[in-house]
VEXFI-621944 format. One record per residue (C-alpha): residue in one letter; x, y, z. Coordinates in steps of 0.5 Angstrom, whole numbers, plus 500, padded with zeros to 3 digits. Each point is the difference from the previous one (the first is absolute). Example, Ala and Ser with C-alpha at 12.3 -4.5 7.8 and 13.67 -1.06 7.14 Angstrom:
! VEXFI-621944
<node type="A" px="525" py="491" pz="516"/>
<node type="S" px="502" py="507" pz="498"/>
END
This chain:
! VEXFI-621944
<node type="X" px="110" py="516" pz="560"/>
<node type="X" px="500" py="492" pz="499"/>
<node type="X" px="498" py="499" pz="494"/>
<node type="X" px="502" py="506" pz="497"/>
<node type="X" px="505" py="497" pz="494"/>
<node type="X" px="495" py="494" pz="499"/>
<node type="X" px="494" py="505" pz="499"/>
<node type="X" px="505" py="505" pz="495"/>
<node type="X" px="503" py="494" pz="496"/>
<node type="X" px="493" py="497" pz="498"/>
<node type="X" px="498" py="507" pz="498"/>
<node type="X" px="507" py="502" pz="497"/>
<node type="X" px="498" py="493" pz="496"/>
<node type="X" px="493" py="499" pz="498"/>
<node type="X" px="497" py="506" pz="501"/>
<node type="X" px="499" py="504" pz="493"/>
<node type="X" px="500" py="508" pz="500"/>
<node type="X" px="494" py="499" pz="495"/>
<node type="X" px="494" py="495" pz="501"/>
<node type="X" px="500" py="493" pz="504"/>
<node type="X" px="505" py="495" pz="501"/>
<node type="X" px="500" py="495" pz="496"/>
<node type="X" px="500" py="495" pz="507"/>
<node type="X" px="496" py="500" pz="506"/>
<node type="X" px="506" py="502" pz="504"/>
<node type="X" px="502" py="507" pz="497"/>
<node type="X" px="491" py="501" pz="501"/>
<node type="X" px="501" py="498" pz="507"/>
<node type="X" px="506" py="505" pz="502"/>
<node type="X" px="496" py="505" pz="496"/>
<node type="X" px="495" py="499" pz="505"/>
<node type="X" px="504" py="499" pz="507"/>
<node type="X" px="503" py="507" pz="497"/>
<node type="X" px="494" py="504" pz="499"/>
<node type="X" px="497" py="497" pz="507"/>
<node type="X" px="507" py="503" pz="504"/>
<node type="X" px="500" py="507" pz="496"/>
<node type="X" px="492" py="501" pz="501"/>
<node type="X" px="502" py="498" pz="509"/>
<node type="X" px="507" py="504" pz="500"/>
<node type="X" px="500" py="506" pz="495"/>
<node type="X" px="492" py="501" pz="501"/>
<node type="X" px="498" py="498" pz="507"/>
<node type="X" px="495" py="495" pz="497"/>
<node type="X" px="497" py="508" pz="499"/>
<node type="X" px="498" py="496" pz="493"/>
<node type="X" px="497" py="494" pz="502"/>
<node type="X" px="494" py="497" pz="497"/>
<node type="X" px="496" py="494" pz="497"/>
<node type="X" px="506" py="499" pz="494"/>
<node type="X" px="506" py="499" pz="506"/>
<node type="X" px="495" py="496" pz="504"/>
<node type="X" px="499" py="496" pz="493"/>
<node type="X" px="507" py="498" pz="498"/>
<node type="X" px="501" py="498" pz="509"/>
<node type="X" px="494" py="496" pz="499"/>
<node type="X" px="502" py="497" pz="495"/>
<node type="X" px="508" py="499" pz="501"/>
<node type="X" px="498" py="498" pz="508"/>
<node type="X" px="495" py="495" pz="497"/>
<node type="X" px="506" py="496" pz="495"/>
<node type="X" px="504" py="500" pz="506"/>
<node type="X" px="495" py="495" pz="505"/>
END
């Protein structure tokens, strides 16, 4: 993968085991990661309003 040891140092580095990240960096890997885990590990079986929130509101920032 590409980007695979960028995406695991940020979450190593600013992704706390309990509670949020104390910068928006560590928030926005957390969320690239439930994306991947929900479209890998569950076929997007689980799919709903919650994911098509946090795509919205990341594809949003990003325009």
């Amino acid at each position: 993968m590409k980007y695979f040891d960028e995406a695991k140092e940020l979450w190593l580095n600013y992704v706390p085991r309990n509670g949020q990240s104390d910068i928006v960096e560590g928030e926005v890997i957390r969320a690239i990661e439930k994306l991947r885990f929900e479209a890998q590990g569950n076929g997007n079986a689980n799919w709903g309003g919650g994911f098509e929130m946090v795509v919205l509101y990341y594809t949003r920032r990003i325009e």
